[in-house]
C-alpha positions in Angstrom: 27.5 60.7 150.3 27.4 62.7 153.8 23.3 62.1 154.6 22.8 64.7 157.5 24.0 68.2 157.3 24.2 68.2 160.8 24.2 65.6 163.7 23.7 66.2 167.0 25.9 63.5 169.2 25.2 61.7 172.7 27.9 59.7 174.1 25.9 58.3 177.0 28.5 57.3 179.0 25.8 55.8 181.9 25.5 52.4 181.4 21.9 52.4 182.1 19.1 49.7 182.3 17.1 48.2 179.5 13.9 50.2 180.2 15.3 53.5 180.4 17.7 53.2 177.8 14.4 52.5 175.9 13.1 55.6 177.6 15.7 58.1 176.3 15.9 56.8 172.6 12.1 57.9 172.6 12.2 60.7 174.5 15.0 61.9 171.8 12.7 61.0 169.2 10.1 63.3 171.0 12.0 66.4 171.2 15.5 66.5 168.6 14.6 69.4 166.4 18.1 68.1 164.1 19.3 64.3 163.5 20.3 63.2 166.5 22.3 59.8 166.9 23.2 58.4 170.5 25.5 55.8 171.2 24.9 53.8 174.8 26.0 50.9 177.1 23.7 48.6 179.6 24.1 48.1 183.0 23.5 44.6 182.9 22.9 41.9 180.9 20.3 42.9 178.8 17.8 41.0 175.6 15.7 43.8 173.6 13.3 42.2 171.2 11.1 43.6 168.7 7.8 45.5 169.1 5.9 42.3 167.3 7.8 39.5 169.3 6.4 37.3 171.4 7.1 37.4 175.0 7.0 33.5 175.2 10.2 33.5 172.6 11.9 35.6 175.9 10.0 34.5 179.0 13.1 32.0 179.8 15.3 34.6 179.9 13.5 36.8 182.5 15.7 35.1 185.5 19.2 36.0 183.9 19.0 38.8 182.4 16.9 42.8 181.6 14.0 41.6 179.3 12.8 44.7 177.2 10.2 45.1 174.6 11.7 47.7 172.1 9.1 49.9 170.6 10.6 49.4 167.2 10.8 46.1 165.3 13.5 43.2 164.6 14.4 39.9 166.5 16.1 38.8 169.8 19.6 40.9 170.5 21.4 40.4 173.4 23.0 43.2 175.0 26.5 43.5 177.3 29.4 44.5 175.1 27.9 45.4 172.2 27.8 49.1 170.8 24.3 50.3 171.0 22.9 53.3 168.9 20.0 55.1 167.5 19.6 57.7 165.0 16.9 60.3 165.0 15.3 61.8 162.0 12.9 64.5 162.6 10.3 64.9 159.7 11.7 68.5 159.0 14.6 66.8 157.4 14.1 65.7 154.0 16.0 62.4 154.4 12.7 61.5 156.5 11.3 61.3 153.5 13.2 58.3 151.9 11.9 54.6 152.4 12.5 52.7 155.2 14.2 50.3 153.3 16.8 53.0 152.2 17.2 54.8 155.1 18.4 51.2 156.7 20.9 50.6 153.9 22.3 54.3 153.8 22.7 54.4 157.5 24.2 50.4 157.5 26.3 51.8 154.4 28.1 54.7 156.4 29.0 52.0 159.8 30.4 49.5 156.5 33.0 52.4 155.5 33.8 53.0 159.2 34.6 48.9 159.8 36.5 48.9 156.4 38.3 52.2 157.1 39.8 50.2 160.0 40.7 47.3 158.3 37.2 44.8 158.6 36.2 43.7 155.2 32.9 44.7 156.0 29.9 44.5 153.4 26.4 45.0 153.1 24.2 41.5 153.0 22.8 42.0 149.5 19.6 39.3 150.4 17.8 37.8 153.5 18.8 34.5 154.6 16.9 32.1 155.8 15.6 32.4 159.1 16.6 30.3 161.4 15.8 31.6 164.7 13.9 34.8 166.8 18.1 35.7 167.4 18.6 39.2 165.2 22.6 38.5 164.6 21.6 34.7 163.4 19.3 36.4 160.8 21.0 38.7 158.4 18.5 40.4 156.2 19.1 42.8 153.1 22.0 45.6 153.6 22.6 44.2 157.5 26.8 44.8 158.0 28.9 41.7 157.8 32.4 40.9 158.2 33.7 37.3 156.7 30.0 36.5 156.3 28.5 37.0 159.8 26.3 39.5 161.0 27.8 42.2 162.9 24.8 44.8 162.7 21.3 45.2 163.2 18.6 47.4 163.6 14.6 47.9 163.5 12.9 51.3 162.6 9.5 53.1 164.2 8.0 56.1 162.3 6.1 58.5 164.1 4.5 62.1 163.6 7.8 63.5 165.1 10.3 61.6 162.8 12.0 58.7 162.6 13.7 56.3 165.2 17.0 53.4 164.0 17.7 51.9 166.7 21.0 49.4 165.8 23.4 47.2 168.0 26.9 46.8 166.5 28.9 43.1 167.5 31.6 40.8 167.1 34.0 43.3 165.7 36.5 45.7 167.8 34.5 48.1 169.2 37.5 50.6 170.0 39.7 52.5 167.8 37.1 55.5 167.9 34.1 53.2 165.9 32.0 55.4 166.9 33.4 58.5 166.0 34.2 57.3 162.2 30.6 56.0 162.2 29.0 59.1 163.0 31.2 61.5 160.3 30.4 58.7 157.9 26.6 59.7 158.0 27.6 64.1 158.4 30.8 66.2 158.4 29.3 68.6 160.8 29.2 66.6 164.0 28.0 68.5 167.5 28.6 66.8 170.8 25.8 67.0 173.2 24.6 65.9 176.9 21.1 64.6 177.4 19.0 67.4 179.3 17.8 66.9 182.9 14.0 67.5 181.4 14.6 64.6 178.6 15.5 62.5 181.1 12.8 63.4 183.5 11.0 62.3 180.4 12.4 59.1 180.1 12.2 58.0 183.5 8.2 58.7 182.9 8.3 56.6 179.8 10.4 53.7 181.8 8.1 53.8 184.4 4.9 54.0 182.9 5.6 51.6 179.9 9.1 50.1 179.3 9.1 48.6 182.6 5.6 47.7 182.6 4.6 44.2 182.7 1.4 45.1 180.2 3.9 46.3 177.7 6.6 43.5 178.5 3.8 41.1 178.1 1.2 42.8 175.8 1.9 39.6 172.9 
């Protein structure tokens, strides 16, 4: 089942750093009048952890690599190669509506069908494992992706007034072969490519500035 009617798609091509990648996901979320989903790339070694982490789980990392605070939830990921993405869903669209829990499994659902369509015996993780550390991809929870048994993808949700923001990483599988294309007509079959806006990212140099680089946000638990 096609969940969007329509999906506007960013192919950020920029690899960009950790705050402003941050920056643009919530700037999207600010402004996408449709479901929006943007796939991007970091200029540098990066670790994103989750709104709720602590900063002392990350603070030995600061020296060798882009420490951000994401503004949505989850554990530690590390960013380089991965395929990063998040999915917008303003409040006008009825999915918006559905629970958190199956917004994560529909979206997790559609990238399963695009592994498997390549090849990858993909599945969804039908239970939360124990944890075992802050690391997202040594933690799979219920409907995270896995191929053979080991997480290949994440992701952490934030509801606001405007909508709703999935922010996922996709590793350990080939990330080629056009991934992110079959994801993306997995989830709608009316697919519109778009560039990001000089005034969004006005926006989200604002937002990397005044918060995702900020050492009160970095640091603020």
């Amino acid at each position: 089942m096609k969940r969007f009617a329509r999906l506007d798609i960013y192919h950020d091509v920029v690899p960009r750093s950790a705050a402003m990648n941050m920056a643009i996901d919530e700037a999207l979320l600010e402004t996408a009048k449709i479901p929006s989903m943007r796939f991007y790339r970091w200029n540098s070694l990066a670790l994103s952890f989750g709104y709720f982490g602590k900063f002392a789980d990350v603070a030995n990392y600061a020296a060798q690599c882009d420490l951000v605070r994401r503004w949505t939830g989850g554990g530690i990921v590390f960013h380089e190669d991965d395929l990063t993405y998040s999915i917008i869903i303003p409040t006008s669209v009825e999915f918006f509506s559905a629970s958190s829990k199956m917004v994560y499994a529909a979206i997790h659902s559609a990238l399963r069908d695009a592994l498997i369509t390549h090849g990858e015996q993909a599945q969804l993780a039908e239970a939360a494992r124990q944890k075992i550390s802050e690391s997202c991809f040594a933690n799979p929870v219920h409907a995270d992706v896995l191929v053979n048994g080991r997480k290949v993808a994440g992701g952490a949700q934030r509801r606001t007034r405007a909508g709703l923001l999935h922010q996922g990483s996709i590793q350990n599988v080939d990330l080629g072969n056009g991934l992110a294309e079959r994801f993306a007509k997995e989830l709608s079959d009316d697919c519109s490519e778009k560039l990001l806006g000089e005034s969004l990212i006005e926006r989200a140099h604002e937002l990397a500035e005044q918060k995702y680089s900020s050492v009160s946000w970095l640091q603020r638990r």
